[in-house]
N, C-alpha and C positions, 0 to 999 in steps of 0.2 A: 504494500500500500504506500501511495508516495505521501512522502509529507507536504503540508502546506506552504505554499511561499514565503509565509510570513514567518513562519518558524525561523529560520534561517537569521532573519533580520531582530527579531525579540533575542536571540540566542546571539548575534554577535555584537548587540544593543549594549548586552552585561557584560561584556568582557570589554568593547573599546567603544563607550556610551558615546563619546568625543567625534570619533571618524564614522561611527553610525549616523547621525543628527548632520553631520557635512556630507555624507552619502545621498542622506533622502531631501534635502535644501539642492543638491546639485541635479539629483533626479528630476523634482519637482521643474526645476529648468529647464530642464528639457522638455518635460512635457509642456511648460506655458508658451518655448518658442515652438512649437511643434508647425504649426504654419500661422505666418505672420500674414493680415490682410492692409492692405496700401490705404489710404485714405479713399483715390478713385472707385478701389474696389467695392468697397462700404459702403459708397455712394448709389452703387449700383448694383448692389444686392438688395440694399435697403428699400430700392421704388423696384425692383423687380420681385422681392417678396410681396411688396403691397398690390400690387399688380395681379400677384398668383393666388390670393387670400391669406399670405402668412405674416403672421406679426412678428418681425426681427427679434422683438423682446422676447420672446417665449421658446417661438420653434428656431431652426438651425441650418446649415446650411450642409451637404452628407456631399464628401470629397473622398474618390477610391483611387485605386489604379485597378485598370485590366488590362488585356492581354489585345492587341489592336493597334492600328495606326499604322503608319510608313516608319518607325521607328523601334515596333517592337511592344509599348506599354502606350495605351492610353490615359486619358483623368478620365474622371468620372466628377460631375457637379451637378448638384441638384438640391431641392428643398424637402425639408422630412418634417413633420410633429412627433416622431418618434424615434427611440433606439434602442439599438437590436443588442443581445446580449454580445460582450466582447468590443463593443465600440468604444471608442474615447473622444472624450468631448473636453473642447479646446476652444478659448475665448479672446479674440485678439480685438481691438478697433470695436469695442461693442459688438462683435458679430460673434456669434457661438458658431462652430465646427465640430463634426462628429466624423471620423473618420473608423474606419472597420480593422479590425487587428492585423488583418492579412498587409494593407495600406500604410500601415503606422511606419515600417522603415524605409519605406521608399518617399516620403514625403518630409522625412524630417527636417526641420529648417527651410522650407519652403515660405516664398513669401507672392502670395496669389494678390497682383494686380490687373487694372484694368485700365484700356487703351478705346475712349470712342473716337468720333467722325469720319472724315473722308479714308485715312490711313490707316485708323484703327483697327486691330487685331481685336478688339474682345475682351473677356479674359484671356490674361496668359499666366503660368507657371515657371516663375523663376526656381528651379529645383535645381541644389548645388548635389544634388548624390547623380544628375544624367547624366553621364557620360558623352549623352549623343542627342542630339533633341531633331526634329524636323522644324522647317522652315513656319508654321503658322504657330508654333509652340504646344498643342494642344497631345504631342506623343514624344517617348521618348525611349531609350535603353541605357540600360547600366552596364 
């Protein structure tokens, strides 16, 4: 029977309480950078949820990777009222983000902006883990 994940962290808590507490303050880190949203971005989530029925305060905005694109991995974006067991939910710019476990390392340090009018691309994903991206930003490979 495997033990609980937590165990580990209660058990190395008592022996060096010090590097524990600077473990999970550095963890915690990471997950708040986990993806960063732009100002433009916020802008335009915020009238495209009001637009779709969702209220930015409440419900979230559910960001994946799959398997797709000219580059090998797609995003995935979209709006939820809900979340699914295993997701983690991530708050940047007032905007709440829910991403899916399988998701969580391929996105880390991301910072999702956004580009309108005549030139404008959209949203696009600035992911420092792509290796390789295609030209409209929306696919990439590691």
């Amino acid at each position: 029977m495997p033990m609980p994940e937590f165990f580990f962290l209660i058990a190395f808590a008592m022996v060096k309480p010090i590097v524990c507490i600077i473990f999970a303050f550095n963890l915690e880190l990471i997950f708040i950078a986990m993806i960063k949203v732009s100002e433009n971005a916020k802008k335009r989530i915020t009238a495209l949820m009001q637009e779709d029925g969702f209220d930015a305060m409440q419900d979230f905005v559910r960001v994946g990777v799959k398997s797709g694109g000219c580059s090998g991995l797609s995003y995935d974006l979209k709006f939820d009222h809900s979340k699914a067991e295993g997701d983690k939910l991530f708050e940047d710019n007032d905007i709440k983000i829910v991403v899916d476990k399988k998701s969580v390392l391929y996105l880390a340090g991301t910072i999702l902006e956004y580009s309108g009018g005549l030139n404008g691309k959209g949203f696009v994903f600035n992911n420092p883990n792509a290796q390789r991206t295609c030209g409209c930003g929306e696919s990439f490979s590691l």
